[in-house]
C-alpha positions as CSV (number, residue, x, y, z in Angstrom):
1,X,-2.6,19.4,-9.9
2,X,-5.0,16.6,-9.7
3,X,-8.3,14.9,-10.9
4,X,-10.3,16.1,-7.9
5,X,-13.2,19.0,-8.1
6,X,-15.9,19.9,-7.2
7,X,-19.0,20.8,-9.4
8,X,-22.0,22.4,-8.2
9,X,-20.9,21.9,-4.5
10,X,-20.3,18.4,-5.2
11,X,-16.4,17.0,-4.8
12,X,-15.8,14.5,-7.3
13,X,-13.1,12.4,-8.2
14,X,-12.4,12.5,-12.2
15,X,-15.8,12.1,-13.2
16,X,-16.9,10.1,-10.1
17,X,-19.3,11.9,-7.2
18,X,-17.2,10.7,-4.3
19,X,-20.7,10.5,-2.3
20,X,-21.8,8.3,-4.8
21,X,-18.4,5.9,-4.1
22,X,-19.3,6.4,-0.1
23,X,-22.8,5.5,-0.5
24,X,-21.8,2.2,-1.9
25,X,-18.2,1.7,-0.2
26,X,-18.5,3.6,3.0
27,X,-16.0,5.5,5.2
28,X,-12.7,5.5,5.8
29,X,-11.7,5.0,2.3
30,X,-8.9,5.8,0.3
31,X,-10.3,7.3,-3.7
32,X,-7.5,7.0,-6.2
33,X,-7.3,8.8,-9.4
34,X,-5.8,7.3,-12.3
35,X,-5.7,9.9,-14.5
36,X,-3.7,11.7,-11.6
37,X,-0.9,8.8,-11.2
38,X,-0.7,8.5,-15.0
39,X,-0.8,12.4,-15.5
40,X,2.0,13.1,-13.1
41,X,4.2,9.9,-14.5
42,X,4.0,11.2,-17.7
43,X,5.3,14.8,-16.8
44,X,8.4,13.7,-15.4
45,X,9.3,11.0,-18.3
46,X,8.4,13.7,-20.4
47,X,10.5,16.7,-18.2
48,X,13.7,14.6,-18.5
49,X,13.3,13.1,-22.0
50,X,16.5,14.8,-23.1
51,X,18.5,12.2,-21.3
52,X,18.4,8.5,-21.2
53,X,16.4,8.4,-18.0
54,X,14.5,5.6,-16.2
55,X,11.7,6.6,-13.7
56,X,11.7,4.5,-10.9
57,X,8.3,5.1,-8.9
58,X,9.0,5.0,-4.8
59,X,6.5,2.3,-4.0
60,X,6.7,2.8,-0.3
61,X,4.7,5.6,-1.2
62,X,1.8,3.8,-2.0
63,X,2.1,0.4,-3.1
64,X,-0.9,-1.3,-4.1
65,X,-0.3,-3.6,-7.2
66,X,-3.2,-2.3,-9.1
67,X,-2.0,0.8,-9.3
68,X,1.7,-0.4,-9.8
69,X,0.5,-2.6,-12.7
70,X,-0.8,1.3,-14.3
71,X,2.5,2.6,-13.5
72,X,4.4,-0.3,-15.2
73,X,2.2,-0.6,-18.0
74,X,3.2,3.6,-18.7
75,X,6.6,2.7,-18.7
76,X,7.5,3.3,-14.9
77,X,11.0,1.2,-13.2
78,X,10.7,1.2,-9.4
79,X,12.2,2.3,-6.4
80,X,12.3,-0.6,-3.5
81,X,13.3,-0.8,0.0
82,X,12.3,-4.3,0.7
83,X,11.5,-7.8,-0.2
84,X,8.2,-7.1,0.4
85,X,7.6,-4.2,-2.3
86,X,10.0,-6.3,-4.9
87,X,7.1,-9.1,-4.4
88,X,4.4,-6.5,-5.0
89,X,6.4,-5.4,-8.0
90,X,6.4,-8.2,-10.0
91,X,3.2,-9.2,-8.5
92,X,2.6,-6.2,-10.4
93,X,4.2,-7.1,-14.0
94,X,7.3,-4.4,-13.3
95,X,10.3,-5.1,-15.3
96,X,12.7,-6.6,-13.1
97,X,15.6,-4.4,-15.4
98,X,14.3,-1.3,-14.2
99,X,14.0,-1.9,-10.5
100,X,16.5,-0.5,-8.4
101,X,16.8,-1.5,-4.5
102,X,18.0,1.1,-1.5
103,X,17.9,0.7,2.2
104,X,20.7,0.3,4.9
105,X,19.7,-3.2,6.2
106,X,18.5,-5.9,3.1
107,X,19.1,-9.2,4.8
108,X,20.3,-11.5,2.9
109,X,17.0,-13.5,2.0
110,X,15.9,-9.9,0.7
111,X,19.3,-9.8,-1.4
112,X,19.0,-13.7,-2.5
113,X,15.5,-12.7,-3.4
114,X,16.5,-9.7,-5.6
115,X,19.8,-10.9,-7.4
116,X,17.4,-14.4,-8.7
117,X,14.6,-11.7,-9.9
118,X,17.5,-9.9,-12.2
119,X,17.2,-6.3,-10.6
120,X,18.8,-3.0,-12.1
121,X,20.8,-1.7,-9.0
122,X,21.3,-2.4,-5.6
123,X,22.2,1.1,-4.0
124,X,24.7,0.6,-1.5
125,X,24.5,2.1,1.8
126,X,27.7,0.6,3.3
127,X,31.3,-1.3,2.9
128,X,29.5,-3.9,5.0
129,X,26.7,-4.2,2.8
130,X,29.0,-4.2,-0.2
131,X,31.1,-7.1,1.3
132,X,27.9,-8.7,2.0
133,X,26.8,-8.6,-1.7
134,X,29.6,-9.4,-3.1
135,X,29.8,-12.3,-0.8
136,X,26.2,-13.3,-2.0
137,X,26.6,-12.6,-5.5
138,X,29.3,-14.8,-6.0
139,X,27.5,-17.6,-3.6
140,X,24.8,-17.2,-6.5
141,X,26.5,-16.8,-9.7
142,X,24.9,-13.7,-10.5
143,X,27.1,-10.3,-11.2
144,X,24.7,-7.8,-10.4
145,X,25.2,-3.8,-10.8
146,X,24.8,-1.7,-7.7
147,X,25.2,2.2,-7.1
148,X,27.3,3.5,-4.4
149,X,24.9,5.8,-2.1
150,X,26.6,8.7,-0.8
151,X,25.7,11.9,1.7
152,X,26.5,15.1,-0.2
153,X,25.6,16.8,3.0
154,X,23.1,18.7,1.6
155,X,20.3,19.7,3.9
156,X,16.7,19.8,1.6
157,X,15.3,22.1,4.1
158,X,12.6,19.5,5.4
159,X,11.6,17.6,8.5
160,X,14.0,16.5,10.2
161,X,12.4,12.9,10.0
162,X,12.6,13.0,6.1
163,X,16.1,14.8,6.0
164,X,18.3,12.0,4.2
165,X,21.3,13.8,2.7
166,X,23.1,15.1,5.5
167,X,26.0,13.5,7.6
168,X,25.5,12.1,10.7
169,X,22.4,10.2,9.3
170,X,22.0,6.4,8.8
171,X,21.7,6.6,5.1
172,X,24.8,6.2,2.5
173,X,28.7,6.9,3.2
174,X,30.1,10.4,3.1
175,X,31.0,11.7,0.0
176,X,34.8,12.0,0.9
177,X,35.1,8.7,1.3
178,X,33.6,7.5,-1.3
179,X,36.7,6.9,-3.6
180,X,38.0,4.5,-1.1
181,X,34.9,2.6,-1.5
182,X,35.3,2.3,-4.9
183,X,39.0,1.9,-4.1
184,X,38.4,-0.9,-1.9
185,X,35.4,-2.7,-4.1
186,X,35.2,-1.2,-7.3
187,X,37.5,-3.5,-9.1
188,X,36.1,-6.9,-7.8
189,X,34.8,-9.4,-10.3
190,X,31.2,-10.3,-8.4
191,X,29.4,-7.1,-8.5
192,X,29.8,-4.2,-11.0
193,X,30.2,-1.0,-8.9
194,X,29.5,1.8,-11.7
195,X,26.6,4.2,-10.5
196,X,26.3,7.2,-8.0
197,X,23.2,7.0,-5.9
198,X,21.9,10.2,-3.8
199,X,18.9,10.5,-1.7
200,X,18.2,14.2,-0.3
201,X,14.9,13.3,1.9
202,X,11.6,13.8,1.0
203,X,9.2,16.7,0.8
204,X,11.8,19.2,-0.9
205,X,10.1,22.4,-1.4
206,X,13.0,24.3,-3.7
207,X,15.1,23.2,-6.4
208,X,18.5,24.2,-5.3
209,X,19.7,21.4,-3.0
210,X,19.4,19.3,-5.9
211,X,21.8,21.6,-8.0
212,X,24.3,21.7,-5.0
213,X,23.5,18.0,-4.6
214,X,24.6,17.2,-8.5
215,X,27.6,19.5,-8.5
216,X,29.0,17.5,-5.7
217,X,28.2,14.1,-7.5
218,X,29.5,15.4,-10.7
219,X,32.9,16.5,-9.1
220,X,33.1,12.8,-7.5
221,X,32.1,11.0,-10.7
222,X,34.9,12.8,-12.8
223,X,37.6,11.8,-9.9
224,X,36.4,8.1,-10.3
225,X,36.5,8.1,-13.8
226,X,40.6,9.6,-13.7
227,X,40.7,6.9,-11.3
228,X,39.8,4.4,-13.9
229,X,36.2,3.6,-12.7
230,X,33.2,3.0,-14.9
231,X,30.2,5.1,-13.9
232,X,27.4,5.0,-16.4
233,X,24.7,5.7,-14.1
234,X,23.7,9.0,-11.5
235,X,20.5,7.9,-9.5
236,X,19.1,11.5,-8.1
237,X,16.7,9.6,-5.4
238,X,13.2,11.4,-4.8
239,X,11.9,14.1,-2.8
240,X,10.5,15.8,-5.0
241,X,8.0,18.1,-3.5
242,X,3.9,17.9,-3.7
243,X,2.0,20.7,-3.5
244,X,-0.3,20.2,-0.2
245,X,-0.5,23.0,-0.3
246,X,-1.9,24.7,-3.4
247,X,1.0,26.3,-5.6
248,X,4.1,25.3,-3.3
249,X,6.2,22.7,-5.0
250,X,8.4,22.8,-8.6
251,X,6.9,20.9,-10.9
252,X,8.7,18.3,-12.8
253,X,9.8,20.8,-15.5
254,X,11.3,23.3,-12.7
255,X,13.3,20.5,-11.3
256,X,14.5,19.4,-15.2
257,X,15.4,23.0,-16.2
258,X,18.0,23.2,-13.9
259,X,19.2,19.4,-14.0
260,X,18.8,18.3,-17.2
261,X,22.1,21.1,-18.5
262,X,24.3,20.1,-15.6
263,X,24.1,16.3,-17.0
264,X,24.1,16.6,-20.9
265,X,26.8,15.5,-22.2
266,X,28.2,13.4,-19.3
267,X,27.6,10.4,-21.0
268,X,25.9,9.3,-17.8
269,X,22.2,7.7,-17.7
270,X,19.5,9.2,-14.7
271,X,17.2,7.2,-12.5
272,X,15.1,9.3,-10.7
273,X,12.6,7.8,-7.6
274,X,9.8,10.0,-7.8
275,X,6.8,9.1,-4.8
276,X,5.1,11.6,-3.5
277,X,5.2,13.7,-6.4
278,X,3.7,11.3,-8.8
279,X,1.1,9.9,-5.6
280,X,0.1,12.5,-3.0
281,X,-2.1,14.1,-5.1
282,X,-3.5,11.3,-6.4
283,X,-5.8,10.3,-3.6
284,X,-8.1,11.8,-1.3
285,X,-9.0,9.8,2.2
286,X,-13.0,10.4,2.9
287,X,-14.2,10.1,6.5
288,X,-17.4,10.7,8.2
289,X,-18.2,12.9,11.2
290,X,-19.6,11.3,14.3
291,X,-19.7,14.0,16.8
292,X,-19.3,17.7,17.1
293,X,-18.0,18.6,20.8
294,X,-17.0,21.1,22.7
295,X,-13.9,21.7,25.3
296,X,-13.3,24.8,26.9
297,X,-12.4,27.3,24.0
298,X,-12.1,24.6,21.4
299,X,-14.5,22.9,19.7
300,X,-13.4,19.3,17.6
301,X,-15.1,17.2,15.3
302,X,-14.9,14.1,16.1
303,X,-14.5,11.5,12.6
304,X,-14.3,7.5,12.0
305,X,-11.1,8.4,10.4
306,X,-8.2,7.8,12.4
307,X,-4.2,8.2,13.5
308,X,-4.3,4.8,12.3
309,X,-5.5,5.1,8.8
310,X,-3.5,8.4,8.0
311,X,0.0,9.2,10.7
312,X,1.2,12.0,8.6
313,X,0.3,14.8,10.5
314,X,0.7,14.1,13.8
315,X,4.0,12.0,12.8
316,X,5.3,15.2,10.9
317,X,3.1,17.5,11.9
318,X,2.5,17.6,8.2
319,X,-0.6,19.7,7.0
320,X,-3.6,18.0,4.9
321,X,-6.3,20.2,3.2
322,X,-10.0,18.9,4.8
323,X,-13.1,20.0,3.2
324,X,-16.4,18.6,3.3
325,X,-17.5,16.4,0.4
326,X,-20.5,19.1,-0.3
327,X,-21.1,22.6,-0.1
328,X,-23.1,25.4,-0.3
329,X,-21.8,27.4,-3.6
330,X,-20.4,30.5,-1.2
331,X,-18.1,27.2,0.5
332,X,-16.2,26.3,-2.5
333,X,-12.4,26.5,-1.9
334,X,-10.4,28.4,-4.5
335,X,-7.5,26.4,-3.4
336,X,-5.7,24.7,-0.6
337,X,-4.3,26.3,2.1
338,X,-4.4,25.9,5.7
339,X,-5.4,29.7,6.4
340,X,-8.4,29.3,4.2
341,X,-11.0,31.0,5.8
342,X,-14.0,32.1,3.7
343,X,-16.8,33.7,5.8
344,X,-18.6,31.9,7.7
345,X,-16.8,29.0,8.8
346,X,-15.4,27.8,11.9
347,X,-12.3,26.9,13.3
348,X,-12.6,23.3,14.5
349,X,-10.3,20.1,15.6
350,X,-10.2,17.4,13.4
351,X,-9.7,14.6,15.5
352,X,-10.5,10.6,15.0
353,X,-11.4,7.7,17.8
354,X,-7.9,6.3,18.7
355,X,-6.7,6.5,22.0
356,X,-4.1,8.9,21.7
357,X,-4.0,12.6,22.5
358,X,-1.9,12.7,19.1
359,X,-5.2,10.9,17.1
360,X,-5.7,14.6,15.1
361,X,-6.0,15.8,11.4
362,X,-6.0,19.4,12.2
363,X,-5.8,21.9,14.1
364,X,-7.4,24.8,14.5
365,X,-8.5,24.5,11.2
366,X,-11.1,27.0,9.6
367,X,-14.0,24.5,8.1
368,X,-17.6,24.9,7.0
369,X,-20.0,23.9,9.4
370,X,-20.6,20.8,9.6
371,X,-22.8,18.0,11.4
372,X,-23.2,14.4,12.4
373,X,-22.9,12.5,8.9
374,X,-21.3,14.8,7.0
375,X,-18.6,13.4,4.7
376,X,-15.0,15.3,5.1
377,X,-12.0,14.7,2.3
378,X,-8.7,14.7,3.4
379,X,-6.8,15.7,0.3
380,X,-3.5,14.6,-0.8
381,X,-3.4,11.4,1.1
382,X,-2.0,9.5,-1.8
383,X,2.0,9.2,-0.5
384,X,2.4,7.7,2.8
385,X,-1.1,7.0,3.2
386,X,-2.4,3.7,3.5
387,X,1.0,2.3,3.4
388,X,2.2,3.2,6.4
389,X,-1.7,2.6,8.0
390,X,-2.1,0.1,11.3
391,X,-4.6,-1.8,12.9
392,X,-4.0,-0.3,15.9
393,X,-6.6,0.2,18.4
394,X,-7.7,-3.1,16.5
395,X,-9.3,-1.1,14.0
396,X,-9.8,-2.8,10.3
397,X,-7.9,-0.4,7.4
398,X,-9.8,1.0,5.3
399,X,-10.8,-0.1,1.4
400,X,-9.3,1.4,-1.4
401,X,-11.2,2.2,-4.6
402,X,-9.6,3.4,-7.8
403,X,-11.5,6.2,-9.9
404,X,-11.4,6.5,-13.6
405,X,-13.5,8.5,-15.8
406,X,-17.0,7.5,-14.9
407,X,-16.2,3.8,-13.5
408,X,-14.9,3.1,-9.6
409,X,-13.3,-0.4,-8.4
410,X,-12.5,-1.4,-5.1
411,X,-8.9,-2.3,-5.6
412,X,-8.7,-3.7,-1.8
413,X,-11.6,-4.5,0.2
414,X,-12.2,-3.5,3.5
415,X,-11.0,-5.5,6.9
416,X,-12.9,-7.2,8.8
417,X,-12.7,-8.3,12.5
418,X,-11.6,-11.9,11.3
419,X,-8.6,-10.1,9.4
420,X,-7.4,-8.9,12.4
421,X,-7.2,-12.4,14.2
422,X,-6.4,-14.2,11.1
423,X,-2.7,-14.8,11.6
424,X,-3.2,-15.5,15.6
425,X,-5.2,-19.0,15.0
């Protein structure tokens, strides 16, 4: 699953004591794993090799260019959703041939920006955006490729705030109207409309809304074709699950065993935008504990860790296995689960500093005991982690250190107070 273990009560991270990290670093801080980015990477190139596939990483997921540069050196495209993360990937060294760009509202700077870098595909979410590019395109001289994105109305069975696919949501046209699109715009001279994009949502947890997801595509790609379009492409989107929970999500060969059959032989290439699968597990967020307190029946620890440095759970309610950093032998999980309890542990709050009632990592969580200056790891923090972190609270983020083998580098430093007036003078 990942690169994170612990030995002798001891978590570490590859072959890295993460208390050894901490004692020079500090806390919060995000730990990366190489060998986990590269590991997971390589099992989905490898899952789909049967096909001409491109794997384009999901850089919202977590987007710092040091660890993009790893993914691009292993042979990774990417997945962008603004101007922003196409600077970070060439920042990066990505090849601009293998990025492809979604989102429902790329202004046209953004659009300027990625028809001069050379992009793969815009995904089109819209006839307006469509009209826009094509009114760009030829503005620029450039004849770029894009992917029509369409709702197969397929529901992934997820949160409703990562539920993508289904009508009735902001994302893509519905797929019975899709043939007018191409209709309407797929015989115009200044962009070459000739790929299918879908986008399910993210955190799918079974393999068959991908299945229904294709055989709707499929159907729609043959009509096009009669119809006397060119589609050389199917981009499946992401989603693919993570296991945050120990043993709960298909791997990349589950997914491929059922996907790779439907699409042999259709003389179609596949760009798939894996995130979370490739970077959840890839990163553990280590805080300290400040206080232990107690309230009525409940008792919370109180860390330095905050809603700010990780929103996931109370933005999805999404569940993150904590564990302290060491542990008596008899304390050593077996796996990760959120009704872990082993004897003697307690069932606790995990809350941070911020101001909020909704500032928690758990709760009622069964933990060992633990005391002021204890070090807690909040696993699988890798997807959605320090990207979507704030300074709110006016609270510096955290630094991020990236683990492999033996060696650690902070790959961005901590902020400090003068970072967070920096802009304002």
């Amino acid at each position: 699953m990942d690169y994170f273990c612990y030995k002798n009560g001891k978590l570490f991270a590859e072959n890295t004591e993460v208390e050894r990290i901490i004692a020079k670093i500090g806390t919060p801080v995000y730990i990366y794993s190489k060998a986990t980015f590269t590991n997971h990477l390589q099992k989905v190139q490898k899952a789909y090799s049967q096909l001409d596939t491109t794997v384009c990483y999901s850089v919202k997921a977590c987007g710092n260019i040091n660890i993009l540069k790893i993914l691009a050196e292993a042979g990774s495209g990417f997945d962008i959703v603004s101007g922003g993360e196409l600077y970070r990937t060439l920042q990066a060294g990505g090849e601009p041939s293998k990025i492809v760009y979604a989102g429902v509202g790329k202004t046209d700077k953004e659009i300027i920006e990625a028809l001069n870098a050379g992009i793969g595909y815009f995904n089109i979410e819209s006839e307006a955006e469509m009209e826009n590019l094509i009114h760009l395109a030829t503005q620029q001289g450039k004849c770029p490729k894009a992917a029509l994105r369409i709702n197969p109305d397929v529901d992934p069975k997820t949160h409703t705030y990562t539920t993508t696919g289904k009508k009735e949501t902001k994302f893509g046209v519905d797929i019975e109207r899709a043939r007018k699109v191409f209709a309407d715009y797929g015989k115009n001279k200044a962009v070459k409309l000739c790929a299918i994009h879908i986008h399910l949502g993210s955190a799918g947890k079974t393999v068959e809304p991908y299945v229904e997801a294709i055989k709707k595509a499929l159907v729609l790609i043959d009509q096009l074709r009669k119809d006397g379009f060119t589609i050389e492409a199917i981009d499946m989107g992401g989603g693919y699950g993570a296991d945050y929970t120990t043993g709960t999500a298909p791997s990349a060969e589950d997914y491929a065993a059922a996907i790779v059959p439907m699409l042999k032989g259709r003389n179609l290439k596949l760009i798939l935008e894996p995130g979370a699968s490739i970077a959840a597990n890839a990163a553990i967020l280590v805080t300290q504990v400040l206080y232990l307190k107690s309230s009525g029946s409940k008792r919370f620890v109180i860390v330095d860790a905050g809603m700010n440095d990780l929103i996931r759970p109370p933005l999805y309610n999404a569940f993150h296995f904590i564990w302290p950093a060491k542990v008596d032998k008899e304390f050593v999980p077996s796996c990760r689960h959120k009704d872990l309890q082993l004897a003697g542990t307690e069932v606790v709050d995990v809350v941070g500093p911020i101001c909020e009632g909704a500032d928690f990592f758990a709760k009622d969580r069964a933990l060992p005991p633990v005391k002021r200056g204890d070090l807690l790891s909040i696993f699988t923090a890798g997807a959605y982690g320090f990207t979507m972190s704030s300074n709110y609270n006016a609270r510096p983020r955290p630094a991020e250190v990236l683990v492999n083998g033996e060696e650690f580098t902070v790959i961005r430093r901590r902020e400090t107070y003068e970072d967070l007036t920096r802009l304002e003078k």
